[in-house]
C-alpha positions in Angstrom: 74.0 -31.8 -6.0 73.5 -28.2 -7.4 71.3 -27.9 -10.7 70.6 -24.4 -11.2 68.5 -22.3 -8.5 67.4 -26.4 -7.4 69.4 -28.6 -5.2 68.8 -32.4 -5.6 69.3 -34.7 -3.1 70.2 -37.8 -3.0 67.2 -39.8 -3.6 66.4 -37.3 -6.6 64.1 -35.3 -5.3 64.1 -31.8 -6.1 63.6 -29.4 -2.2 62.9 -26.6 -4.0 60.6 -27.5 -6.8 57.5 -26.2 -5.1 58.7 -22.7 -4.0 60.1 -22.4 -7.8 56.4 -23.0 -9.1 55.3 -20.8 -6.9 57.4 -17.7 -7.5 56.6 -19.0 -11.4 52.8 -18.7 -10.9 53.5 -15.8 -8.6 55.4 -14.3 -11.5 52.2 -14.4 -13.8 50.1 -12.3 -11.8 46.9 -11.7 -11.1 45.8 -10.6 -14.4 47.6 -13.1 -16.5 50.3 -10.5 -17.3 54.2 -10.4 -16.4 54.8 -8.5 -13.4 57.5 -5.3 -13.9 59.8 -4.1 -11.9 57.8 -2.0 -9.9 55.2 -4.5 -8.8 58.0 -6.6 -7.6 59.5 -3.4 -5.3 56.0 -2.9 -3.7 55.8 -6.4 -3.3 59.0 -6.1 -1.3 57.9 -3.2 0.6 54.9 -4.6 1.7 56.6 -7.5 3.4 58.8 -5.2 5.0 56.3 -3.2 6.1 54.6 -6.4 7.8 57.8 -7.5 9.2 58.0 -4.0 10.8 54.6 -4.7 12.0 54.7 -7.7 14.0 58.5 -6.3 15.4 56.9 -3.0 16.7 54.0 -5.2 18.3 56.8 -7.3 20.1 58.3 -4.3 21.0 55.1 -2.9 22.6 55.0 -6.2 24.3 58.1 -5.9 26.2 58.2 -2.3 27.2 54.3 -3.2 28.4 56.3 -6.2 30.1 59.3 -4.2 31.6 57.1 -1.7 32.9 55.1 -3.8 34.9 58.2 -5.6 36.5 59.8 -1.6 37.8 56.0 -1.2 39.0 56.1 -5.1 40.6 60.0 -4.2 42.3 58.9 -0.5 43.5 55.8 -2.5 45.2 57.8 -4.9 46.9 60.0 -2.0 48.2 62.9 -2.4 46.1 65.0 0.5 43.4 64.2 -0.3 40.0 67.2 0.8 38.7 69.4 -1.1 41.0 71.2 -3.6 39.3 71.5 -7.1 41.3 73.8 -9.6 40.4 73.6 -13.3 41.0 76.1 -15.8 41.9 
């Protein structure tokens, strides 16, 4: 059952009652006044900005790891830019 932004289930339990207090105590601020508009966009940005963070870091992980296996298959005597197929 749908009441609003909360769903309640069947025991009558409200899933989303803690994430609405937070966003309400979130929504206070710091300072004890309303946040505006703007403080919500650079909120938004800076999770986007860390999201792009930890992607770019994942990123560097698997070029770091692709490298090493075209170093590994030129070692062993093989074309790393063959392409092998497997049946």
């Amino acid at each position: 059952m749908q009441l609003g932004n909360v769903e309640i289930s069947r025991s009558g339990l409200m899933k989303k009652e803690s994430s609405l207090r937070m966003d309400r105590n979130w929504m206070v601020g710091m300072g004890g006044k309303p946040i505006n508009r703007s403080d919500i966009l650079m909120r938004e940005v800076a999770e986007m900005q860390k999201a792009l963070h930890v992607l770019q870091i994942r990123q560097m992980k698997l070029v770091e790891l692709v490298n090493k296996l075209k170093n590994k298959i030129t070692l062993l005597g093989g074309d790393p830019e063959q392409l092998e197929i497997e049946f």
